[in-house]
C-alpha positions as CSV (number, residue, x, y, z in Angstrom):
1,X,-34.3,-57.9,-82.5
2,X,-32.5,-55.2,-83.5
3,X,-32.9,-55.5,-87.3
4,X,-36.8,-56.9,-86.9
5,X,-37.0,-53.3,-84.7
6,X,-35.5,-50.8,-87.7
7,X,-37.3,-52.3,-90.3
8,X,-40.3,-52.0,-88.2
9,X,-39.3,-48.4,-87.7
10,X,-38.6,-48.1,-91.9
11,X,-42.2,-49.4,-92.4
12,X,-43.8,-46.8,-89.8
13,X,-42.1,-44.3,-91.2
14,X,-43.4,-44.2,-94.0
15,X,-47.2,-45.2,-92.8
16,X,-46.5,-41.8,-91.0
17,X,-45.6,-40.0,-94.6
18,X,-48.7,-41.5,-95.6
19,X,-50.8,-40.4,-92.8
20,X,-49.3,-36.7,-92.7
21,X,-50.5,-36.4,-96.4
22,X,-54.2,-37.8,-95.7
23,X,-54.3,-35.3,-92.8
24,X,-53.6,-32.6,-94.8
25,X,-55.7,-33.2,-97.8
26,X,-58.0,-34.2,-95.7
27,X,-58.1,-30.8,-94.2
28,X,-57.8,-32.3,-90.4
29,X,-55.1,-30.5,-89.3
30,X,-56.9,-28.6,-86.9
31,X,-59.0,-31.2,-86.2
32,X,-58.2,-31.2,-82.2
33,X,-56.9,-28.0,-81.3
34,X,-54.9,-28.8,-78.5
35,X,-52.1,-31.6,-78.0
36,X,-51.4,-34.2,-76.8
37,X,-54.9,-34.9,-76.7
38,X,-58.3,-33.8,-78.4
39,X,-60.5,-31.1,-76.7
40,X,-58.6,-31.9,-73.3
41,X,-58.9,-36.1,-73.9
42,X,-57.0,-38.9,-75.1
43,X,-59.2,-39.6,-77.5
44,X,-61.3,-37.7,-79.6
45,X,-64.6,-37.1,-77.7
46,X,-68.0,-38.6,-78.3
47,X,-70.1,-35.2,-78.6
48,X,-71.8,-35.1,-81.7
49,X,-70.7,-33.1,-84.8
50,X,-70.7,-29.0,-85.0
51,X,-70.6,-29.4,-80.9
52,X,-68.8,-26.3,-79.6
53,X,-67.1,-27.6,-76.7
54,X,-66.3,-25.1,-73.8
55,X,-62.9,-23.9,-73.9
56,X,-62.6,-24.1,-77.5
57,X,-63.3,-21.8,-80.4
58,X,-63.4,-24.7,-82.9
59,X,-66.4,-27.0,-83.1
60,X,-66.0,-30.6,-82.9
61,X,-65.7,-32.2,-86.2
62,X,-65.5,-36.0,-85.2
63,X,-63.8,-37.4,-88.7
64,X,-61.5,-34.7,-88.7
65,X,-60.9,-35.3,-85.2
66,X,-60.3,-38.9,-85.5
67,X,-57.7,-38.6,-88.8
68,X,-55.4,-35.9,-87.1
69,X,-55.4,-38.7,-83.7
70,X,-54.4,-41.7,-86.1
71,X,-51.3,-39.7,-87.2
72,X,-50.5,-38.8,-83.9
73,X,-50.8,-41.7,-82.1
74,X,-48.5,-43.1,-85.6
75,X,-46.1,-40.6,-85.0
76,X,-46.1,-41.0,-81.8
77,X,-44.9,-45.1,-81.6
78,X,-42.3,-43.9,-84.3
79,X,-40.5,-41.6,-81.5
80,X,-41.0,-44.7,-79.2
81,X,-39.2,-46.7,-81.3
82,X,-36.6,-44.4,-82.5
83,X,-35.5,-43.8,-78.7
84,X,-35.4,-48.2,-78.4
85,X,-33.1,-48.3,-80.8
86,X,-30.8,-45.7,-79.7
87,X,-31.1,-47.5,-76.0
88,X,-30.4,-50.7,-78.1
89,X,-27.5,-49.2,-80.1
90,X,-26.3,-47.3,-77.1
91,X,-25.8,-51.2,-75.2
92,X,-24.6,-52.9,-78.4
93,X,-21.5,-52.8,-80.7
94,X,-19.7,-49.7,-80.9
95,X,-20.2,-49.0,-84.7
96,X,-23.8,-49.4,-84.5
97,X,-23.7,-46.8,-81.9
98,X,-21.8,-44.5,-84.0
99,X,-24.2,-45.1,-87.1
100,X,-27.0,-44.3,-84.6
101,X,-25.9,-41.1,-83.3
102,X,-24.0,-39.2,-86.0
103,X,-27.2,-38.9,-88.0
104,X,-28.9,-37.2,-85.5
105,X,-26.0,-34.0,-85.4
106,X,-27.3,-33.4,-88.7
């Protein structure tokens, strides 16, 4: 499980690379203001294009909206997974525990 588990987290890694550079050149970075959500939601909201929602000083672009999510939400499943896998090292063999943590004192 272990192995199936960092390749998995290999693989999203660089999905999120991916995503990060679509978000950018796609100009979506500002897409939802806030975070974790979108314009106070989990999701981006369903209010139609150039809508200014109240609280915001952005409009609501909807694409835009909906790449920067994607990459969050991408992002997001790698922490998960980084922080099984130290939970999974932490309970398995020593070494793997030491290859888990020294990594992260640099």
């Amino acid at each position: 499980m272990f192995k199936k588990l960092l390749q998995t987290s290999i693989v999203l890694a660089l999905i999120v690379v991916i995503l990060g550079a679509y978000t950018r050149l796609g100009d979506a970075g500002l897409g939802c203001p806030d975070w974790p959500g979108c314009y106070g939601q989990l999701i981006v909201p369903d209010a139609a294009d150039g809508t200014k929602l109240e609280g915001y000083d952005r409009p609501l672009e909807a694409a835009k909206g909906w790449k920067e999510m994607v990459h969050r939400y991408a992002a997001s499943m790698l922490g998960l997974i980084i922080l099984i896998l130290w939970f999974l090292a932490l309970r398995g063999k020593p070494q793997r525990f030491q290859s888990m943590t020294l990594p992260s004192f640099t």
